[in-house]
N, C-alpha and C positions, 0 to 999 in steps of 0.2 A: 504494500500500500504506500500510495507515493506521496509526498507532505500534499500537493496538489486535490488528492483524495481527500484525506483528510477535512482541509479546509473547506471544500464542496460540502462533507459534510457537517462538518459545522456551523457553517452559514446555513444549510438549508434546515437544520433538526434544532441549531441552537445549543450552546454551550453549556450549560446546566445537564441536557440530555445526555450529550455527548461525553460529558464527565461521566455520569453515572452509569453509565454503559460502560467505559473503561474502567471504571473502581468495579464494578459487578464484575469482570472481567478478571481481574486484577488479584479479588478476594476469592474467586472459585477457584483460581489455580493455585494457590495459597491451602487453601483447604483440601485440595488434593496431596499436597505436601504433608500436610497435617495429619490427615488420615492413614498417612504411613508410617509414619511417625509415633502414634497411633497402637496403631496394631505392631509393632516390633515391641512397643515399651509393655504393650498387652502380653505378651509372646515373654518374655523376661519374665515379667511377675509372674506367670504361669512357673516358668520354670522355677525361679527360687522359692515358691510356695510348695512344689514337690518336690524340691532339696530339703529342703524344712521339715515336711511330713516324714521322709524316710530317715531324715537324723533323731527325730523324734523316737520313730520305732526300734533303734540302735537303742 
């Protein structure tokens, strides 16, 4: 997308729009990051909560 784009569509949608489209943008790939992020730290405490159980049973 060329700055030329851009500014087309800014002028024709309006700057507020346009912002908010980009930050909605911006924050879902964010959130896909997050989600993985997420599920590893999920994936951990799973694990040291059955290192825990089986030190227990020792």
């Amino acid at each position: 997308m060329s700055v030329a784009d851009i500014i087309q569509i800014i002028s024709s949608l309006g700057f507020p729009i346009v912002a908010c489209l980009g930050l909605g943008w911006y924050i879902v790939k964010k959130m896909d990051k997050m989600s993985d992020v997420i599920d590893n730290n999920t994936k951990a405490l799973i694990m040291i909560s059955q290192d825990l159980k089986d030190q227990r049973k020792e």
